[in-house]
C-alpha positions in Angstrom: 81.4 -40.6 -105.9 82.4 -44.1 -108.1 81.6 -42.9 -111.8 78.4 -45.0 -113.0 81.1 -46.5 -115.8 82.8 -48.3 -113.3 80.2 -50.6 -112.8 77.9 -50.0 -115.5 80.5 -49.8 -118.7 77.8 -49.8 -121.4 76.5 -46.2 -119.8 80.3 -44.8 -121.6 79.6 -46.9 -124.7 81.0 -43.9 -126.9 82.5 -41.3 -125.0 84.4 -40.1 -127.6 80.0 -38.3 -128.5 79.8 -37.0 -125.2 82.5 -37.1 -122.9 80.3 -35.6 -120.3 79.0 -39.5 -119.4 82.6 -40.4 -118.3 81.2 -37.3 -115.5 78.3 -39.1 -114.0 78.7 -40.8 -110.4 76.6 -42.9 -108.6 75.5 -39.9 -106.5 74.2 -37.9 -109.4 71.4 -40.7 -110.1 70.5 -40.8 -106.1 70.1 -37.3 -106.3 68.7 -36.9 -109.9 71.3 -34.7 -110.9 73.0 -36.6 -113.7 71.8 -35.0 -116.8 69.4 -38.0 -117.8 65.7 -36.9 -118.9 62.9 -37.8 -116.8 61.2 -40.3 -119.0 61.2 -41.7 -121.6 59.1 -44.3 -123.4 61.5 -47.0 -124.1 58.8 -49.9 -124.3 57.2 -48.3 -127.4 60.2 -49.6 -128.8 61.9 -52.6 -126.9 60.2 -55.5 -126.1 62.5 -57.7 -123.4 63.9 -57.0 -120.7 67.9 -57.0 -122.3 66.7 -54.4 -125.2 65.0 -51.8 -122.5 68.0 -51.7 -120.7 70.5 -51.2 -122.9 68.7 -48.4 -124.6 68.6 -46.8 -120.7 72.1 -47.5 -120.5 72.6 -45.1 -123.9 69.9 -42.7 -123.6 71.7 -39.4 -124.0 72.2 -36.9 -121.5 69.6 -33.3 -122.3 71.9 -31.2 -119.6 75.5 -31.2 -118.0 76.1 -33.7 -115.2 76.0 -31.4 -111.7 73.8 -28.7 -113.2 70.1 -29.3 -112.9 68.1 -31.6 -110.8 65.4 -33.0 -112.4 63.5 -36.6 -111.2 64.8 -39.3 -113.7 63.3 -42.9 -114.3 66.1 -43.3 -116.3 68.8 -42.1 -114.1 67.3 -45.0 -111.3 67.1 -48.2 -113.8 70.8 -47.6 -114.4 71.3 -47.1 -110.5 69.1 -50.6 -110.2 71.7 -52.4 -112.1 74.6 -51.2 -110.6 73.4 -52.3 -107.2 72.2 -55.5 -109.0 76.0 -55.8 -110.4 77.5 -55.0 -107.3 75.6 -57.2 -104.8 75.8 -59.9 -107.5 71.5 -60.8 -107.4 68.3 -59.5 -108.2 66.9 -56.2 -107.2 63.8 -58.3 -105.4 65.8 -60.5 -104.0 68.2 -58.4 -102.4 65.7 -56.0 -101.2 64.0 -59.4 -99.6 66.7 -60.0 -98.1 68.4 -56.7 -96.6 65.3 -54.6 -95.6 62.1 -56.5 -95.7 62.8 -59.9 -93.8 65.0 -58.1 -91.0 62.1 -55.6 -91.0 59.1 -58.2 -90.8 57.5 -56.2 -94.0 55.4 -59.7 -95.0 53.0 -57.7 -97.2 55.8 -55.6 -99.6 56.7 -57.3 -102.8 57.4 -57.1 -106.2 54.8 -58.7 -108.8 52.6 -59.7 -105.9 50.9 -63.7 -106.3 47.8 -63.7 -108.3 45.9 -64.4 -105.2 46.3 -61.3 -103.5 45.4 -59.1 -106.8 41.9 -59.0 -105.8 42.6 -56.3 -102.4 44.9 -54.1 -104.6 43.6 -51.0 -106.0 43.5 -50.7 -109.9 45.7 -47.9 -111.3 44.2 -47.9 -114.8 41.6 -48.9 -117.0 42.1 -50.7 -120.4 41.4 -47.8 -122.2 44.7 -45.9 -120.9 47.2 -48.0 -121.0 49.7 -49.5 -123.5 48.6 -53.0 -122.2 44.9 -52.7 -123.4 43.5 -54.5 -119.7 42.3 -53.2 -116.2 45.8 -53.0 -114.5 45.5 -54.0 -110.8 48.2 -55.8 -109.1 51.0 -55.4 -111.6 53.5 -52.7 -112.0 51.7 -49.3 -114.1 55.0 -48.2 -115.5 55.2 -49.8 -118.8 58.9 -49.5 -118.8 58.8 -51.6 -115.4 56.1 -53.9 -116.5 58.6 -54.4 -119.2 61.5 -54.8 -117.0 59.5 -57.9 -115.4 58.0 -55.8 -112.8 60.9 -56.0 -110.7 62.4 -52.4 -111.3 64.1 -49.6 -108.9 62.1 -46.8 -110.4 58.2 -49.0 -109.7 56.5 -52.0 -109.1 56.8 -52.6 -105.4 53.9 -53.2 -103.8 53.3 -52.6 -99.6 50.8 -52.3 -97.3 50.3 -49.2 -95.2 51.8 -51.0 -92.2 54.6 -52.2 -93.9 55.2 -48.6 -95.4 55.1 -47.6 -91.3 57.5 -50.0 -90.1 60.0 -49.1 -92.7 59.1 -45.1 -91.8 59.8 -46.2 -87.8 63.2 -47.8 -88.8 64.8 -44.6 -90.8 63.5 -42.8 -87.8 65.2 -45.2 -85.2 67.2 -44.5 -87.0 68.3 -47.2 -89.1 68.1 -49.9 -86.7 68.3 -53.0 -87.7 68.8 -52.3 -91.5 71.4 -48.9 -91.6 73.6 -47.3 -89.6 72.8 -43.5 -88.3 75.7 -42.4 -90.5 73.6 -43.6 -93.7 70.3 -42.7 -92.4 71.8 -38.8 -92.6 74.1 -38.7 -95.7 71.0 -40.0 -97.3 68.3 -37.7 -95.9 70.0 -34.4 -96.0 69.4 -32.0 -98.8 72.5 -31.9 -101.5 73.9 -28.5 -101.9 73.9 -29.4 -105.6 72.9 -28.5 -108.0 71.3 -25.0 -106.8 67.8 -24.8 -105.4 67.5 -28.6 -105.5 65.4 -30.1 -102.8 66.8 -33.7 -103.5 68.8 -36.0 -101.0 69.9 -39.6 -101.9 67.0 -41.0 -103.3 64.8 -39.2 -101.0 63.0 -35.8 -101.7 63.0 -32.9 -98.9 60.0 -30.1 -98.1 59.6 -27.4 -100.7 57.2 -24.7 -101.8 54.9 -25.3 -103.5 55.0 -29.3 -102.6 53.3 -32.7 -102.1 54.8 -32.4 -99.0 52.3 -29.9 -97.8 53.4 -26.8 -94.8 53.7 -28.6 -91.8 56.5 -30.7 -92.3 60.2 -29.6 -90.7 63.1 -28.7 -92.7 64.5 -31.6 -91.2 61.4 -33.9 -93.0 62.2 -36.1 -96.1 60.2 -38.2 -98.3 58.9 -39.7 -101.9 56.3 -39.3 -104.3 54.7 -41.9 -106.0 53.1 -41.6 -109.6 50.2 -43.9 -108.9 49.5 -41.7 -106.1 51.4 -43.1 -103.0 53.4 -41.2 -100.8 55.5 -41.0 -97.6 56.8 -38.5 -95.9 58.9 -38.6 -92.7 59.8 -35.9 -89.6 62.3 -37.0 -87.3 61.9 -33.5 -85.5 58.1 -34.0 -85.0 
């Protein structure tokens, strides 16, 4: 419930504009419900890594904080420095540390090493993308690739293993990386804003859905834009 602007100052920079920032906790960005847009195209304009995110940290708010859910690049890159800020390192490295050395996940990385670019898909052609070159084995999002490629929004990369060991510990659940407790504040559905299917950071069955019919109320789970996606029943 810690306002972002504890931790993240810049995200208040005038509050005397719009007060409603001084409104926005940490759980609105986990559950998309801050009042950030979606998306926006920030590395049209900004060209390092500083300038992209302090134009993230002031992009203005399109709704009141609490009111509408609504899936938010934005809303994350701000989360990814506050956890940055707070455990004093790098997003990769703390995820390297924390979830996939305890976990054995030798295959999940950000900005992968040149030699394993050859067995990873391509997501897109030179002709659409900003970059103007086949783009295989580097982050899509141009924000991200922007970011350096290490960003909480994209640019991890995993192997269909990996993806299942980390899906066997939220089921086991939590063991050795969470505790129970976490695994199901995260993965239950807020009651906030109405008709939201969001948890913390995680997505939950709705109709119509990537999710598909099968899954149990009790399922969560995650799109991804370049077309991955994992999905989780601890009932079935």
């Amino acid at each position: 419930e810690a306002p972002v602007s504890a931790i993240v100052p810049e995200f208040i920079h005038d509050a005397a504009k719009d007060p409603r920032r001084q409104e926005v906790t940490l759980r609105m960005l986990l559950s998309h419900s801050s009042g950030l847009p979606a998306y926006e195209k920030l590395f049209l304009k900004f060209r390092t890594r500083n300038e992209l995110l302090q134009a993230a940290f002031t992009t203005p708010l399109t709704a009141n904080p609490a009111t509408r859910a609504e899936y938010s690049d934005i809303g994350f890159i701000i989360l990814g420095t506050a956890l940055e800020r707070l455990a004093d390192e790098s997003l990769d490295r703390f995820c390297q540390r924390e979830i996939f050395a305890p976990l054995a996940m030798t295959n999940t990385t950000f900005n992968p090493p040149t030699e394993l670019r050859a067995k990873i898909p391509p997501t897109a052609d030179e002709r659409c993308t900003f970059r103007q070159r086949v783009i295989q084995g580097e982050v899509h999002d141009e924000n991200a690739s922007i970011l350096g490629g290490v960003a909480p929004q994209a640019g991890l990369f995993s192997t269909a293993k990996d993806v299942a060991t980390f899906a066997q510990a939220m089921l086991n659940p939590g063991h050795p990386i969470f505790r129970p407790e976490a695994v199901a504040l995260f993965t239950r559905r807020e009651p906030a804003p109405p008709a939201t299917t969001r948890a913390l950071g995680w997505d939950t069955p709705s109709i119509p859905s990537q999710s598909g019919k099968y899954f149990s109320p009790d399922s969560f789970g995650h799109l991804g834009y370049t077309g991955t996606s994992l999905w989780i029943d601890p009932t079935r």
